[in-house]
N, C-alpha and C positions, 0 to 999 in steps of 0.2 A: 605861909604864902604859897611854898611850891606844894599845899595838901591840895589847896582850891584851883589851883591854878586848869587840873583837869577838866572842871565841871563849866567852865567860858564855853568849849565848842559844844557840848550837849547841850549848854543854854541856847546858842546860836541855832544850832540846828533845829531845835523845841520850836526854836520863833519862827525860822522859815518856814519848817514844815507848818506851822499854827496860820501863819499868814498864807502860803501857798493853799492853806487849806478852804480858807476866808475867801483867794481869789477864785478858787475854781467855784465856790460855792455861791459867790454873787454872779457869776458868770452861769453857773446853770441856771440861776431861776432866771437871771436875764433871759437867759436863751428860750425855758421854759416862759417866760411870758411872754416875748416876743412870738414864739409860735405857738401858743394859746390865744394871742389877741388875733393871731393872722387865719386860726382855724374858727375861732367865734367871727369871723367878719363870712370869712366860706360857706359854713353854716345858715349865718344868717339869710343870704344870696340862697342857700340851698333851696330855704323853704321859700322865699319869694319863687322861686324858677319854678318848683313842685306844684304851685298852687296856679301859676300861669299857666304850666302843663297840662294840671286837671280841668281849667277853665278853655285850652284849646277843643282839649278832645271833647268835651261835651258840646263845642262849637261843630263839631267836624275837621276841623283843623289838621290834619294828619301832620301834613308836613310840616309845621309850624311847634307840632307837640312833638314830634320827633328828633329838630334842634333843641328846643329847651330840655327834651331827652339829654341828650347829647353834652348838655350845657350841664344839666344836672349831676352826670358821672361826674366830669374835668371837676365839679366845684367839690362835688364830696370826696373825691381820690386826693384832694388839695386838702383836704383836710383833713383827711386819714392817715395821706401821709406824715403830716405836721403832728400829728396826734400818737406816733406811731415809734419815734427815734429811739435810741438805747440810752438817753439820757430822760427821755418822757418816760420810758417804762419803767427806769431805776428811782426816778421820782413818783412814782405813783405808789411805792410801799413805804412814803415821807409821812409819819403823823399829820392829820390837817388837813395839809398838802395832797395828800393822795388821793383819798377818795376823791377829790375835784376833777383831779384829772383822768382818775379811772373814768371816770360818769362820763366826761367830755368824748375821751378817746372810744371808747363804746357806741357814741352815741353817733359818733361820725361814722363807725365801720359800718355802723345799723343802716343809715341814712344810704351809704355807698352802695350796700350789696341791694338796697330796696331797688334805687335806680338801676343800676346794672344787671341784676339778675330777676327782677320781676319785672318793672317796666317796659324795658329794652325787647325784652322776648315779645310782651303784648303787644306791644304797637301794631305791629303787622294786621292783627286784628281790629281795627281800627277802621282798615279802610275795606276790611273783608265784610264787614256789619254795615250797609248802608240804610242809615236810615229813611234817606229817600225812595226809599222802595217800599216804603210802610204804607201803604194805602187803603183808607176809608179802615175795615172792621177784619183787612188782613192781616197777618203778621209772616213771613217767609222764615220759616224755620229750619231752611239748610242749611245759613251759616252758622245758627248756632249751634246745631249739631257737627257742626264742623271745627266749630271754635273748644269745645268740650276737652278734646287730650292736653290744649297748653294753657286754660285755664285749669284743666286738675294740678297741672304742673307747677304753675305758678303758687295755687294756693299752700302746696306744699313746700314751698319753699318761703313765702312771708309769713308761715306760721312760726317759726322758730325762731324770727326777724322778731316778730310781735314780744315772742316771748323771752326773749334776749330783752328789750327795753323794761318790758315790766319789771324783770326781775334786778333791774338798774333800783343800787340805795342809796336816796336822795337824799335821806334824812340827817344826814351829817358836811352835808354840799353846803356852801354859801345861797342865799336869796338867790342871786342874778342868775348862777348858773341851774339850780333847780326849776327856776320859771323856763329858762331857755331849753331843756333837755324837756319840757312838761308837752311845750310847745311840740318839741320833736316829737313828743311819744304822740300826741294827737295826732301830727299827719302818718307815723306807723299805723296806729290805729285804724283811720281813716281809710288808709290803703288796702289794710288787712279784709278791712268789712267788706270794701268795693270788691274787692277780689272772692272774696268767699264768697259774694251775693250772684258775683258774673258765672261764677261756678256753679252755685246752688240751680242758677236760670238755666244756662245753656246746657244741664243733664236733667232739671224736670219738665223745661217748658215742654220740649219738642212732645213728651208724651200728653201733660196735663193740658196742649192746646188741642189734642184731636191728631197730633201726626200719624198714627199706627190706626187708633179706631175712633171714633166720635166720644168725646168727653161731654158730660151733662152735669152742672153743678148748681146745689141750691143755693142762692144771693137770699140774705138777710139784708134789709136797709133798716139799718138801727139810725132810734129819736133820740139822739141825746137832750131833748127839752124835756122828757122822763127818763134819769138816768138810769144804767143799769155796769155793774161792774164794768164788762167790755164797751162802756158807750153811750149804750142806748139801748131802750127796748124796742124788741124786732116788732114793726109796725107795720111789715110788708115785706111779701118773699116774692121772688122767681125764678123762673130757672135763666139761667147761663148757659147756650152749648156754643161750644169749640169744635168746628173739625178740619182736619187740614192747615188748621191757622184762621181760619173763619170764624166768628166769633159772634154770636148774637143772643140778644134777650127778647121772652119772651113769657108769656104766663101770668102775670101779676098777678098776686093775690092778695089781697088784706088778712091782719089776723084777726078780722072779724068773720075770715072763711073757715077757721081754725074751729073745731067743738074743742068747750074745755072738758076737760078728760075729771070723771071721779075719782080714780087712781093714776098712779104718777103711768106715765109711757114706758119709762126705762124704772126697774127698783132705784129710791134716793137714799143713799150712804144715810148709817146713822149721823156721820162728820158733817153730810153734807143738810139733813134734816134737823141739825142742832141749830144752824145759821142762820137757813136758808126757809126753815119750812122745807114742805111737797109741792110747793108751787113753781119751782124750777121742771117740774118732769109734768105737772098738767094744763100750764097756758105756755103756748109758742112765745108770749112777748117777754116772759120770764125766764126763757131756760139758761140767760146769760146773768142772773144774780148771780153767778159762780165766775171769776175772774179767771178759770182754767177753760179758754175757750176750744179746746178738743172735747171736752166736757158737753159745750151748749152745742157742738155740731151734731155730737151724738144724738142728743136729744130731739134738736131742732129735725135731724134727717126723720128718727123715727115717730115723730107727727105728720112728716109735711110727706112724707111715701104715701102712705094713706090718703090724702088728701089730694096731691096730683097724680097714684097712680102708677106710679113709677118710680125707680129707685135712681141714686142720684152718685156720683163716683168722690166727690167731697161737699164744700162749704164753703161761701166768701160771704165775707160780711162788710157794708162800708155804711157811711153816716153823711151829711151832708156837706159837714166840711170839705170830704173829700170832692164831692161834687163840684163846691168852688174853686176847690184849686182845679178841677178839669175845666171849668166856665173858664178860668183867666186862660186856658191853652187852647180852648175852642171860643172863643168870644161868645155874648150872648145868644141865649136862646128862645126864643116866645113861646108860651105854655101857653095863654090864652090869648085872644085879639088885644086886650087890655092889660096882658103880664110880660114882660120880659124879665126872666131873669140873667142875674148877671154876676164876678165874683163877687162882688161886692154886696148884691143886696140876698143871695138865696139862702144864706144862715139866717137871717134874719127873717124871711117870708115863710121860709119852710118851717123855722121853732117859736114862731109868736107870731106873724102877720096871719097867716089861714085861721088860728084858731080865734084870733080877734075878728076877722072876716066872713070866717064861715062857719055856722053852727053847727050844723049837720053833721058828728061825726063819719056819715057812708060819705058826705060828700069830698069831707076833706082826705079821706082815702081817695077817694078819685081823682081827685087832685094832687096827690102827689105819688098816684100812678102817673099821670100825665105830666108832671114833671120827670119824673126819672125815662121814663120816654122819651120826652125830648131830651135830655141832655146825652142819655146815648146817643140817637139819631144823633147830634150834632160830635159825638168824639168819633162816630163811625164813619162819617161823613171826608169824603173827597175834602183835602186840601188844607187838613187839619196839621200844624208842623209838628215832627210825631217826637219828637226832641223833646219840648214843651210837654207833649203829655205825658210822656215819659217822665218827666222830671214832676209832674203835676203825681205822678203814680208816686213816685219811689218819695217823696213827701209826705205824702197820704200812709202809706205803710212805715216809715219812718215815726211818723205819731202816735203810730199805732190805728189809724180811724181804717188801716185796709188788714184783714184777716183773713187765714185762709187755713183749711182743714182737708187732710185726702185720707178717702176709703183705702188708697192703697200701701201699705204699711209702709214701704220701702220711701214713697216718697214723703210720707209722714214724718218719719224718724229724718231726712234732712229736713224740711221745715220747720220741724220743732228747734232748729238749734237759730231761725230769725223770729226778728219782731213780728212776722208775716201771722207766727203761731200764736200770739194774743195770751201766752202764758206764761207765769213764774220760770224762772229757770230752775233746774231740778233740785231738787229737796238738799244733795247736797249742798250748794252751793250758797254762798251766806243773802241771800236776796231778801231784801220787804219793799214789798208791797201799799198800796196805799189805796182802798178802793171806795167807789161809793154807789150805793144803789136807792133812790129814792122811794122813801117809805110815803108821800103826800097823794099820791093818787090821783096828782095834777101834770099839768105841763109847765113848772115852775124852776125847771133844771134850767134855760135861758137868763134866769134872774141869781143866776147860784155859782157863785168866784171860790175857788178854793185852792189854795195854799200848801204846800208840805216841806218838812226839812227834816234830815236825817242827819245827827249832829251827836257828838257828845255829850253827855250830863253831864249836869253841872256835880261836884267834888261830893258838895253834902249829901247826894240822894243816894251813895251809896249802889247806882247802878253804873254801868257803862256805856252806856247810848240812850238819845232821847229821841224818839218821833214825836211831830209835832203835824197836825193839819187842820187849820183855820178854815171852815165855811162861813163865808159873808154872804147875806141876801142885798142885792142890787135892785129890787123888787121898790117898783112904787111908792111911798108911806099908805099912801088910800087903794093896794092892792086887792085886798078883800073884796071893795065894792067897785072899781072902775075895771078890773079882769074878768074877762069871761066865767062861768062855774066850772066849765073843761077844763080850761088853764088852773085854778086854784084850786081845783078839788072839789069845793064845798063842803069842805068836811066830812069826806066819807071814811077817810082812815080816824075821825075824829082830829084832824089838824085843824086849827082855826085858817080860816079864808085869809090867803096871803101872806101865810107863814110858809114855811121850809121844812119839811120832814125828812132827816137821810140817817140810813144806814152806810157809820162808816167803819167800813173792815182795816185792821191794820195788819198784814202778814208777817211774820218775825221767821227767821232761821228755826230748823228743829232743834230743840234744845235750848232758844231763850227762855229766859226767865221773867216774867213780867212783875218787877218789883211793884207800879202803880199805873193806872188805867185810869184819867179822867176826863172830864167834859166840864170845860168850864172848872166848877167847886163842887161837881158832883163825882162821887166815885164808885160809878156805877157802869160796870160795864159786863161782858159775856168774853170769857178765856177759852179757849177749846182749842184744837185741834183740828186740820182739815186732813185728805184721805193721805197726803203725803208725809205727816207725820208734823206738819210745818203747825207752830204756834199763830194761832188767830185772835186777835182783841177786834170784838163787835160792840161796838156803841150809837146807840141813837142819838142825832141833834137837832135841834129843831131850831129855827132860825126866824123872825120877825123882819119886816123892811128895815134894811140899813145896821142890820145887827151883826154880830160877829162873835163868832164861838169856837176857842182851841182845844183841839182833843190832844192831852200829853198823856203819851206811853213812853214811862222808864224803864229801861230792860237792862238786865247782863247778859252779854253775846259776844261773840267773836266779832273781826275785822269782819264791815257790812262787805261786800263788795259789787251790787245791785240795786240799784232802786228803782223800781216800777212803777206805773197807775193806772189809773183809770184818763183815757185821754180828757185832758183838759185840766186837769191837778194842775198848779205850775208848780214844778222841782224845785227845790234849792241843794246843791249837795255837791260835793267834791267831783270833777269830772270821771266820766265811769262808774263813777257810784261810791269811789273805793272811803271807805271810813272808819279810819284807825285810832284806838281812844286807849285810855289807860288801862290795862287791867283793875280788878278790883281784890283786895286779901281776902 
């Protein structure tokens, strides 16, 4: 009795402290949930506030975007703080438990210093930019030059914002908070782009508009109702000049002014004569088969010199999409006594009404000179709200339908790193591609839906990734004989009238591997190599009314992190692009 009798208070004390231990323990994660639910409620308010902010300032709203500024610190400082205690940070090395709240607490600081240290700086510039001074075909380039030292500034500092969230690992977080942090990374994202694009603008415009000396640029208007990688084939050029901020078109030319060339313009890469053929460097409406549109300026400049004469300081290219969205920010414009066009109907009139209207192909050039006439006159035009077209613009390049290329190296190298550049992003980096250039010889791309996804393989194939891109014909059943023979072709590339002929390119990372390549049940396809080292699968599809045809390419590759196309693809794919699959032994 008296051996045991010691070992009562070591049991006693064993309980206490076992129980003391249980209380403090239910008491942190109380604690910890209570200010977790109270920083997911701040958060949530954050990005509501964020997005009213972005929606003041594109209103004008200064002062309005500079409370919900204001609103935006208090909510994320509210959350940073709660996200931030010596009991949150000792719990976040908790198995499970941790990573949740690392992700959370992260993601708050992110959000904080976004408002506080990028935002808050901007504003000022806000009311410096008036866009009511935007008139007719001017543009006032002194506030942007003016704005230049605290947009470099800014951008330097939401870059490592940006790269702070990416580098957040989700992959072990619960559902709810990975979609909520997904959320957040989009409006970093978001912010990041806006900033680096306000940067990219206010150090090239003031040059690329004419400020220091007169700029002159060749304008492509690509047909995307004849695809071509970038769009469309170039069916009409002009020049563009800028000076002073002054901006006018003028020139117009058909590429029926073009001579085709016996030898290419520019020498064509063996890489790029594997693809492509030589018919990228000897007809102007071809030199955009190549989806590296620094490539077709090249090209495109050393035909069109010759031709007007002059040389030219870069390249824009746009398409007619673009045009509608400038029609919905300029309202109608009348091209003939009998035409108005409008957003709504000029995709349609410009890629299938003229060529059902008008035989003539000189005529139907002349006609959509005289469209694109008018709808400049109406964006140059007194009293146009310059917000609207602004927003009509940065849509348009956002899709990719607006492109731009410059002679002078310095401002090349920043454009190349936007959508503005119409190209792959560099060979490092894990990008595919997904392009198409119509092999029909027709105007049958308006009848042509096409599809793509960038996904996983499925376990048995042995690879790691699957591209996938479906072209449907939306083409009439009785297309052969109720279309025009310009719209169908007539069978000159040997396509039966009313089918679909396309070349479709699919770009992979250097270094995939293309386990299998097909079309449909066929396994026929062209593997090579383009001049960046980057893996290419070339395959032809052909399509009938109402038909539908999948091109599967199964590869081994790293995380995708890119996916590209040819405007008018629709995407399917993880946001970003980013697409993480299993390795393979």
């Amino acid at each position: 009795m008296s051996e045991r009798t010691p070992r009562a208070p070591i049991r006693t004390v064993l309980l206490w402290t076992l129980l003391a231990v249980g209380v403090l323990t239910v008491a942190a994660v109380a604690w910890i949930g209570l200010r977790g639910g109270a920083a997911a409620d701040e958060l949530r308010s954050a990005k509501a506030v964020a997005y009213t902010l972005r929606d003041q300032l594109l209103a004008g709203d200064t002062a309005g975007a500079t409370a919900s500024n204001a609103e935006l610190i208090a909510t994320t400082e509210r959350a940073a703080e709660l996200t931030s205690d010596v009991i949150w940070r000792a719990a976040e090395h908790v198995p499970f438990i941790g990573p949740n709240l690392s992700v959370v607490g992260e993601s708050a600081a992110v959000v904080n210093a976004l408002a506080a240290d990028v935002a808050r700086p901007l504003l000022p510039l806000a009311e410096t930019i008036d866009f009511a001074s935007v008139t007719g075909s001017a543009v006032d380039l002194a506030p942007l030059a003016a704005a230049a030292p605290a947009l470099s500034e800014a951008r330097e500092v939401v870059e490592p914002l940006r790269s702070r969230m990416r580098s957040l690992d989700t992959g072990a977080v619960l559902p709810f908070i990975r979609d909520a942090v997904s959320e957040l990374d989009g409006l970093v994202e978001t912010t990041a782009d806006t900033v680096a694009s306000l940067d990219r603008a206010a150090t090239l415009l003031p040059a690329m508009l004419g400020g220091s000396e007169p700029r002159s640029y060749l304008m492509l208007v690509q047909n995307s109702a004849e695809l071509r990688a970038s769009g469309g084939l170039v069916g009409a050029t002009a020049v563009l000049t800028a000076s002073a901020g002054q901006i006018s078109v003028s020139d117009q030319k058909s590429s029926a002014d073009y001579p085709v060339l016996a030898t290419p313009v520019l020498p064509v890469t063996p890489a790029e004569a594997n693809l492509y053929g030589d018919k990228l460097g000897r007809y102007v409406m071809d030199v955009n088969l190549t989806p590296e549109f620094a490539r077709s300026a090249e090209l495109a400049l050393a035909m069109a010199e010759p031709v007007y004469g002059r040389t030219f300081d870069g390249v824009v290219a746009i398409d007619p999409y673009v045009l509608g969205r400038v029609l919905a920010a300029t309202g109608p414009v009348s091209v003939t006594p009998d035409l108005v066009l409008t957003d709504a109907n000029v995709v349609q009139v410009l890629l299938s009404d003229v060529y059902r209207d008008v035989a003539d192909p000189l005529a139907q050039d002349a006609f959509f000179a005289a469209a694109t006439d008018a709808v400049f006159a109406a964006v140059t035009a007194d009293g146009v709200d310059p917000r609207a077209l602004l927003g009509a613009l940065i849509d348009g390049a956002s899709a990719g339908r607006i492109l731009l290329w410059s002679a002078h190296d310095d401002e090349q190298e920043a454009l190349a790193e936007t959508t503005l550049a119409g190209s792959l992003p560099a060979a490092t980096e894990n990008a595919v591609g997904f392009y198409l250039n119509d092999a029909t010889g027709g105007k049958m791309g308006v009848y042509l839906d096409a599809s793509a996804n960038m996904g996983c393989a499925p376990a048995d194939t042995g690879a790691t990734h699957r591209a996938e891109i479906t072209l449907t014909s939306t083409a009439p059943a009785d297309a052969g004989a109720a279309l025009p023979e310009y719209v169908t072709g007539n069978g000159i590339f040997g396509v039966l009238a009313g089918e679909i002929r396309t070349q479709v390119l699919v770009v992979l990372p250097p270094g995939a591997q293309v386990l299998t390549a097909t079309r449909g049940d066929d396994k026929l396809a062209t593997i090579g190599r383009d001049d960046a080292g980057r893996t290419v699968v070339s395959i032809f599809v052909q399509v009938a009314p109402g038909e539908s045809v999948t091109v599967t390419v199964d590869v081994v590759a790293d995380t995708v992190e890119t996916v590209v196309s040819t405007p008018g693809v629709e995407l399917s794919h993880p946001e970003r692009g980013y697409v993480q699959c299993p390795t393979k032994e």
